[in-house]
N, CA, C and O atoms as a Tinker XYZ file with bonds, in Angstrom:
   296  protein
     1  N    102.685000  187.844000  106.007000    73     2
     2  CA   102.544000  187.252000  104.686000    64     1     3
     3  C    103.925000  187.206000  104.037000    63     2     4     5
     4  O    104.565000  188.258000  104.044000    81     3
     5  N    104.426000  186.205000  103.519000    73     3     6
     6  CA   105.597000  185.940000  102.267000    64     5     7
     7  C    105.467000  186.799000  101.279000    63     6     8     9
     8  O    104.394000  187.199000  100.829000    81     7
     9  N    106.112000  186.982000  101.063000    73     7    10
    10  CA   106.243000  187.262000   98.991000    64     9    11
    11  C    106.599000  186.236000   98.437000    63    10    12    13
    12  O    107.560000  185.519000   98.717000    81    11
    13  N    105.499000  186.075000   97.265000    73    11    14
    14  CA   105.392000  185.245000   96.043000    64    13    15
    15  C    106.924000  185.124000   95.006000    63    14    16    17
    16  O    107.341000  184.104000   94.457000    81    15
    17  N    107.459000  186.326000   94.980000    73    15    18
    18  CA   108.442000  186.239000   94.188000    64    17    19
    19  C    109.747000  186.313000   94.938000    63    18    20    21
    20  O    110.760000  185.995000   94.314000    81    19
    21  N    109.872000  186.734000   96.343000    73    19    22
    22  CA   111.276000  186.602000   96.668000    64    21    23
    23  C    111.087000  186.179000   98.162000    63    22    24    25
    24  O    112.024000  186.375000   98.936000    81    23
    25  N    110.056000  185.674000   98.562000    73    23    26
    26  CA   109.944000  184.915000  100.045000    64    25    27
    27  C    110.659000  186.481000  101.210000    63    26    28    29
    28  O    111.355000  186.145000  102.168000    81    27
    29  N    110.499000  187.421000  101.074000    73    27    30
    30  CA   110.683000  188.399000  101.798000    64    29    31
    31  C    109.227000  188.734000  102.436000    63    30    32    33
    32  O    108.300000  188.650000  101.631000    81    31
    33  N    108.872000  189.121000  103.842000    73    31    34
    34  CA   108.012000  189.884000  104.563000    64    33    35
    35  C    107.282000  191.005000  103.768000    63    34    36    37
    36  O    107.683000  191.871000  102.990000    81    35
    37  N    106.560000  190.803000  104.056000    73    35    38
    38  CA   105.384000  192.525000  103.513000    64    37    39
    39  C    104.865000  192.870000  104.882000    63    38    40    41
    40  O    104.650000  192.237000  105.915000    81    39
    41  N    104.754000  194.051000  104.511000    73    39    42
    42  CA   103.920000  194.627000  105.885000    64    41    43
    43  C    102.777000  195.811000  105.369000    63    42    44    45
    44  O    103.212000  196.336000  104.344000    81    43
    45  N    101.810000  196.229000  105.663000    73    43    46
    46  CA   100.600000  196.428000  105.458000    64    45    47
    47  C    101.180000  198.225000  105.401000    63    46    48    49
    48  O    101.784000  198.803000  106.305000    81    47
    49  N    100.779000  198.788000  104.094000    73    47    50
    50  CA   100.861000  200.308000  104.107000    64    49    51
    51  C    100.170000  200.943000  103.104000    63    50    52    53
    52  O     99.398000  200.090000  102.666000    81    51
    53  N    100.038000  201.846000  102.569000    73    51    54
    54  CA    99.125000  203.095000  101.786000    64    53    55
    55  C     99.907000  203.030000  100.875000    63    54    56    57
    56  O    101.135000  203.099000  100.932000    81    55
    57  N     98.964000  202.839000   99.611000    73    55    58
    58  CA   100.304000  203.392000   98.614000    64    57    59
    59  C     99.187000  203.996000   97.681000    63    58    60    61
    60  O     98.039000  204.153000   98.096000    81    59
    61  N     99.512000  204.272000   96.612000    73    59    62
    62  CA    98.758000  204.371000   94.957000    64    61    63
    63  C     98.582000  203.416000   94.146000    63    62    64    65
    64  O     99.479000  202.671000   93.750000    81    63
    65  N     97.933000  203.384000   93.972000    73    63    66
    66  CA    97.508000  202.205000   92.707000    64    65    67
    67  C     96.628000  202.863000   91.085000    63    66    68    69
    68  O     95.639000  203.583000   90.944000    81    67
    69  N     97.541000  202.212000   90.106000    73    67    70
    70  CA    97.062000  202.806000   89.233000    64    69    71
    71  C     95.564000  201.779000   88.700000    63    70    72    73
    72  O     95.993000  200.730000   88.219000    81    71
    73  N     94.449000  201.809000   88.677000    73    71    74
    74  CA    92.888000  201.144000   88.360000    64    73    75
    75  C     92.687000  201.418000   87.013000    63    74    76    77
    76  O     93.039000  202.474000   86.488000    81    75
    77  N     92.021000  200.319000   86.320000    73    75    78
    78  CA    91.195000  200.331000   85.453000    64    77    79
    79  C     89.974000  200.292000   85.427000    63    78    80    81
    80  O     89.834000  199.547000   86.398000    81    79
    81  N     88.954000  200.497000   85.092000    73    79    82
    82  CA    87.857000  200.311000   85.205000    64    81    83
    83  C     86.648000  200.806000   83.637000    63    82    84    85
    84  O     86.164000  201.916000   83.413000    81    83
    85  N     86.514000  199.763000   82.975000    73    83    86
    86  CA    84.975000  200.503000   82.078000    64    85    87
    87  C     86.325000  201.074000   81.453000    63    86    88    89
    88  O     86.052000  202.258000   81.256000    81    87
    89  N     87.834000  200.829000   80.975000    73    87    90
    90  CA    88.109000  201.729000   79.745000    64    89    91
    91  C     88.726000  202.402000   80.209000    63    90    92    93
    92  O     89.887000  202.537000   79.824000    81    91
    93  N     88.086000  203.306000   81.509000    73    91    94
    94  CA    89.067000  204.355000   81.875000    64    93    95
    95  C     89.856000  204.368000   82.951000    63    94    96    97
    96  O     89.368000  203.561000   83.742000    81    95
    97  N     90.991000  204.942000   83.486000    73    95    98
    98  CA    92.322000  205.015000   84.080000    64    97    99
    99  C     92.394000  205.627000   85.188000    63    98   100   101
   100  O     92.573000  206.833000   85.019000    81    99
   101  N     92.313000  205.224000   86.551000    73    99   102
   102  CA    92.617000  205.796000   87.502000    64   101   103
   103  C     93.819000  205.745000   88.043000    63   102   104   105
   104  O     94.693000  204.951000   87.696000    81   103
   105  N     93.991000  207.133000   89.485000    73   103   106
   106  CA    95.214000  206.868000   90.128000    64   105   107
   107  C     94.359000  207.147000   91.581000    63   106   108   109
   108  O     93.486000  207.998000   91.752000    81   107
   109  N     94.911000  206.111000   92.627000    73   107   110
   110  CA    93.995000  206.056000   93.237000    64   109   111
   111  C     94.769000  205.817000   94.539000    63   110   112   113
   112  O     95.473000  204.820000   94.701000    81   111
   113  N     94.604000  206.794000   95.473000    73   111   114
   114  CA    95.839000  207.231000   96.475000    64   113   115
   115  C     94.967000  206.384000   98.095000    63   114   116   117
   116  O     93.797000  206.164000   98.410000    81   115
   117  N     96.264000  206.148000   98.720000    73   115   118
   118  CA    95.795000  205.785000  100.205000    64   117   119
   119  C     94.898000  204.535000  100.105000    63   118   120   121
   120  O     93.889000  204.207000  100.729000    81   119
   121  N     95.700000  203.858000   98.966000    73   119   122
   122  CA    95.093000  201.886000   99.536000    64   121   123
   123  C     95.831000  201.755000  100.105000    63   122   124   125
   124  O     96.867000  202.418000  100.053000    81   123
   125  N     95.517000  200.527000  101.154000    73   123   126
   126  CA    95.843000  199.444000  101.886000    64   125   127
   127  C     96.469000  198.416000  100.890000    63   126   128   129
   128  O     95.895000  198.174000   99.828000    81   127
   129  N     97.428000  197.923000  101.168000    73   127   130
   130  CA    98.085000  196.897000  100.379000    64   129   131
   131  C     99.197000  196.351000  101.211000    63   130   132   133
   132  O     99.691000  197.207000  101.945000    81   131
   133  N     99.864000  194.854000  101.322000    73   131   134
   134  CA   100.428000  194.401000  101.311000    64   133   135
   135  C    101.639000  195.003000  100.532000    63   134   136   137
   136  O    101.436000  195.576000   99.461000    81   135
   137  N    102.922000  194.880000  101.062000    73   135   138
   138  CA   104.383000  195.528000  100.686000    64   137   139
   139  C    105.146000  194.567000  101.140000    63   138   140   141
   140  O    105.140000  194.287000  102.339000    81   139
   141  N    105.998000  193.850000  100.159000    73   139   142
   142  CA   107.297000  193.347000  100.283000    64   141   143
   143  C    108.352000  194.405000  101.114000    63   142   144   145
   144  O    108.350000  195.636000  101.096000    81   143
   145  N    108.950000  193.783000  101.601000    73   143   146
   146  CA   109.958000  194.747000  102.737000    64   145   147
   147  C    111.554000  194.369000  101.432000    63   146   148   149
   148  O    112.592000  195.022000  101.324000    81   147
   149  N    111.290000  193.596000  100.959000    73   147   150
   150  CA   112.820000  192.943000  100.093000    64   149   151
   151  C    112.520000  193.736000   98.772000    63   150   152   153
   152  O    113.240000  194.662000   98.402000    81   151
   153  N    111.553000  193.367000   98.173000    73   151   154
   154  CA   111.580000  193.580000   96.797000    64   153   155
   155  C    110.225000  194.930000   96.068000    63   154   156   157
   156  O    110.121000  195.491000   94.977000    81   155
   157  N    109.703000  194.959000   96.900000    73   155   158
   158  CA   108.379000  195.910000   96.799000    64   157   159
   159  C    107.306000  195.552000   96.198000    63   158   160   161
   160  O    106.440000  196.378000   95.908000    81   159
   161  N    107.195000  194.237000   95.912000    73   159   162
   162  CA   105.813000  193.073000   95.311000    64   161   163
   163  C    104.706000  193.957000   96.271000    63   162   164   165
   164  O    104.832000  194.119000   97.485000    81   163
   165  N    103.860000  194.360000   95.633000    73   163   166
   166  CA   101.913000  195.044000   96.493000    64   165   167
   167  C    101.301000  193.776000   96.038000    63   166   168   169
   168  O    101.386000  193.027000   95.065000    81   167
   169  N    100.531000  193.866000   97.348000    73   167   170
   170  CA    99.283000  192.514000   96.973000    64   169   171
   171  C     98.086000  192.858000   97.544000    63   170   172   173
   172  O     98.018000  192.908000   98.772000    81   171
   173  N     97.358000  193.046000   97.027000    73   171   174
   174  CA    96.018000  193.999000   97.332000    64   173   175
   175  C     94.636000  193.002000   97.641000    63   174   176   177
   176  O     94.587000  192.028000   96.890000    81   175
   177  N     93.966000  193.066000   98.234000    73   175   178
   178  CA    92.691000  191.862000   99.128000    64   177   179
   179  C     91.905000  192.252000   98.038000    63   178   180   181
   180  O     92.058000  193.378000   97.565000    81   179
   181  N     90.929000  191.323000   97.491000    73   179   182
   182  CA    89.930000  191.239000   97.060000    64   181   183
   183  C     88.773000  192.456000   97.380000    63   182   184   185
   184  O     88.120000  193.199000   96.647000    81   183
   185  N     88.870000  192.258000   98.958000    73   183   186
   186  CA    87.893000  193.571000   99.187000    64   185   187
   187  C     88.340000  194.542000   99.060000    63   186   188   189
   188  O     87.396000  195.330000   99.000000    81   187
   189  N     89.537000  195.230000   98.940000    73   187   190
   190  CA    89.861000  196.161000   98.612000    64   189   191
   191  C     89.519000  196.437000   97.773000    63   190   192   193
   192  O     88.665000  197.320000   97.861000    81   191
   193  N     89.931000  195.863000   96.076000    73   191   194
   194  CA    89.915000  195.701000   94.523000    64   193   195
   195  C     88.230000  196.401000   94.675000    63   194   196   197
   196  O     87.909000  197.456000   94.129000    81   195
   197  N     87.330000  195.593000   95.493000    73   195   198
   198  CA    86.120000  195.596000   95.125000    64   197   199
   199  C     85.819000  197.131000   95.353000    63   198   200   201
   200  O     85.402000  197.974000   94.558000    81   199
   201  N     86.244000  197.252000   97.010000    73   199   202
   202  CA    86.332000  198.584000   97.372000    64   201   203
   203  C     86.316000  199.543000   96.417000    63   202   204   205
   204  O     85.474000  200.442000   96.410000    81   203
   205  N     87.390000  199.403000   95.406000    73   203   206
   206  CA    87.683000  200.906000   94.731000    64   205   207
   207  C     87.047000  200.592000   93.396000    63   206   208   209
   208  O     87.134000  201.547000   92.624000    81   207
   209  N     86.367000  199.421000   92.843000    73   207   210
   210  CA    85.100000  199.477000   92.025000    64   209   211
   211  C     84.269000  200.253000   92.410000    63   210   212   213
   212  O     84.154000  201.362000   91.887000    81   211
   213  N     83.584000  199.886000   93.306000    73   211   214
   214  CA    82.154000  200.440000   94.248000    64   213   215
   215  C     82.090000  201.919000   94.010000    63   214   216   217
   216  O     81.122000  202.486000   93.504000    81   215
   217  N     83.686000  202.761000   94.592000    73   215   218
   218  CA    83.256000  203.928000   94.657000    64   217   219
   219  C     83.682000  204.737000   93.779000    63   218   220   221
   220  O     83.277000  205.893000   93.894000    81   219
   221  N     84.731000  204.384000   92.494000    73   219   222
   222  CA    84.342000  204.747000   91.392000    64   221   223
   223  C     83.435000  204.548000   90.064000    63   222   224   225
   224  O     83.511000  204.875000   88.880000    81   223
   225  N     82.424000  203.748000   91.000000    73   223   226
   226  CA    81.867000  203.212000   90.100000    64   225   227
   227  C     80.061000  204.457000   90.276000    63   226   228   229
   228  O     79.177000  204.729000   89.463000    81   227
   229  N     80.274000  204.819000   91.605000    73   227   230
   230  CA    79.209000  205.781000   92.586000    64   229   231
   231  C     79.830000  207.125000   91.876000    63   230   232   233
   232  O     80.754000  206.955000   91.080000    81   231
   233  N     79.377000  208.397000   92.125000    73   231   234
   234  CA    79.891000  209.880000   92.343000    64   233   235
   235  C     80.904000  210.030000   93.492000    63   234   236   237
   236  O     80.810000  209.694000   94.672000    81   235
   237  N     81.867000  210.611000   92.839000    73   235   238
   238  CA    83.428000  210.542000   94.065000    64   237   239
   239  C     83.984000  211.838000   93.628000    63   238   240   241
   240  O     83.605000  212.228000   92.524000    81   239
   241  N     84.907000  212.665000   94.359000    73   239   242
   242  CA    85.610000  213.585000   94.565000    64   241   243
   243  C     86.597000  213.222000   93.965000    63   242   244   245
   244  O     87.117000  212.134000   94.207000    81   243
   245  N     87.058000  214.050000   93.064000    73   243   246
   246  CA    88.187000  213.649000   91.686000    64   245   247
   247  C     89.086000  214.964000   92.042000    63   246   248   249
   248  O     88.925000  216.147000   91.739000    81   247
   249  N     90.085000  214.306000   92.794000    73   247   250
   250  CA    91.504000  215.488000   93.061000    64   249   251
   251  C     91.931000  216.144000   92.115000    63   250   252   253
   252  O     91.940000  217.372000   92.027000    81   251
   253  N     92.378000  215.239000   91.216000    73   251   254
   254  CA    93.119000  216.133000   89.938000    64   253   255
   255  C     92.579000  215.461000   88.658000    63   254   256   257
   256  O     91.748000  214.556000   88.577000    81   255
   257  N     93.371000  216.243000   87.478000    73   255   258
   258  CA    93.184000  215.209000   86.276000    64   257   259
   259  C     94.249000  215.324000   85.760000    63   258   260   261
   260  O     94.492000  216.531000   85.755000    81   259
   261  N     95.265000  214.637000   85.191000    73   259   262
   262  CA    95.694000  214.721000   84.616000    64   261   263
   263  C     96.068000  214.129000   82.876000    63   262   264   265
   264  O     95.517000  213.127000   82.419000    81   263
   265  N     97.127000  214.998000   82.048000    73   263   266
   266  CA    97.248000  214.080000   81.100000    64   265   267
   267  C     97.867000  212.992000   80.848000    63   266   268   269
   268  O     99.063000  213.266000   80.941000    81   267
   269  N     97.735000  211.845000   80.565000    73   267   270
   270  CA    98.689000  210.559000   80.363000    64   269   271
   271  C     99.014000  210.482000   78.428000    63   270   272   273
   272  O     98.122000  210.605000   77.589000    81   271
   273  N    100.199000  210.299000   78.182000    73   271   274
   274  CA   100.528000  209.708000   76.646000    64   273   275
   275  C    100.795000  208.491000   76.721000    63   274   276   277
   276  O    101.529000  207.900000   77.513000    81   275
   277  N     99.837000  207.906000   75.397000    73   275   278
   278  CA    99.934000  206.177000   75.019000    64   277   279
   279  C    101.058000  205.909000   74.414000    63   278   280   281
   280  O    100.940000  206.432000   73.306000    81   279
   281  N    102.033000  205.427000   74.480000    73   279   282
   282  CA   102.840000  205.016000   72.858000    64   281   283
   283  C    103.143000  203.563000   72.995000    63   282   284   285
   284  O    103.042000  202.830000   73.979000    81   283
   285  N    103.541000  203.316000   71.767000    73   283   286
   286  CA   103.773000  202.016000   71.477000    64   285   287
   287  C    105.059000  201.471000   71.378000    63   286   288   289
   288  O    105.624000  202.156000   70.526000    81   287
   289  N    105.739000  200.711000   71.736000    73   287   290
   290  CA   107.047000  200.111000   71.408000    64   289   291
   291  C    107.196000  199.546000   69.579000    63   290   292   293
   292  O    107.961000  199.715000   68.630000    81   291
   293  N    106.392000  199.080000   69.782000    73   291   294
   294  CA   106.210000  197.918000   68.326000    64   293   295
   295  C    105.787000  198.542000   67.083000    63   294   296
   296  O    105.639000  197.859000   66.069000    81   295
């Protein structure tokens, strides 16, 4: 696959992805994603996306929690 923004190669690896879902905020370790080899553009499959609806959307094993702070620029 190309990259969209700098025509560099991706190649298929695990990363984190931070999810939204319903409001609340996940971090969500060991997707599959597409990786720019040039620039580091992730491009994630549809079934994946759906993937990590499904099973936070079910009862799942929650590693950690942590705290996040909101702030605003503006």
């Amino acid at each position: 696959m190309s990259c969209e923004f700098c025509g560099g190669e991706t190649a298929t690896k695990k990363v984190k992805r931070q999810h939204w879902l319903q409001g609340k905020l996940y971090i969500v370790e060991d997707v599959e994603a597409e990786v720019c080899k040039e620039c580091g553009e992730r491009y994630f499959h549809a079934t994946t996306l759906d993937a990590i609806d499904h099973y936070l959307s079910s009862e799942h094993v929650v590693k950690a929690n942590l705290n996040v702070e909101v702030v605003s620029l503006g």
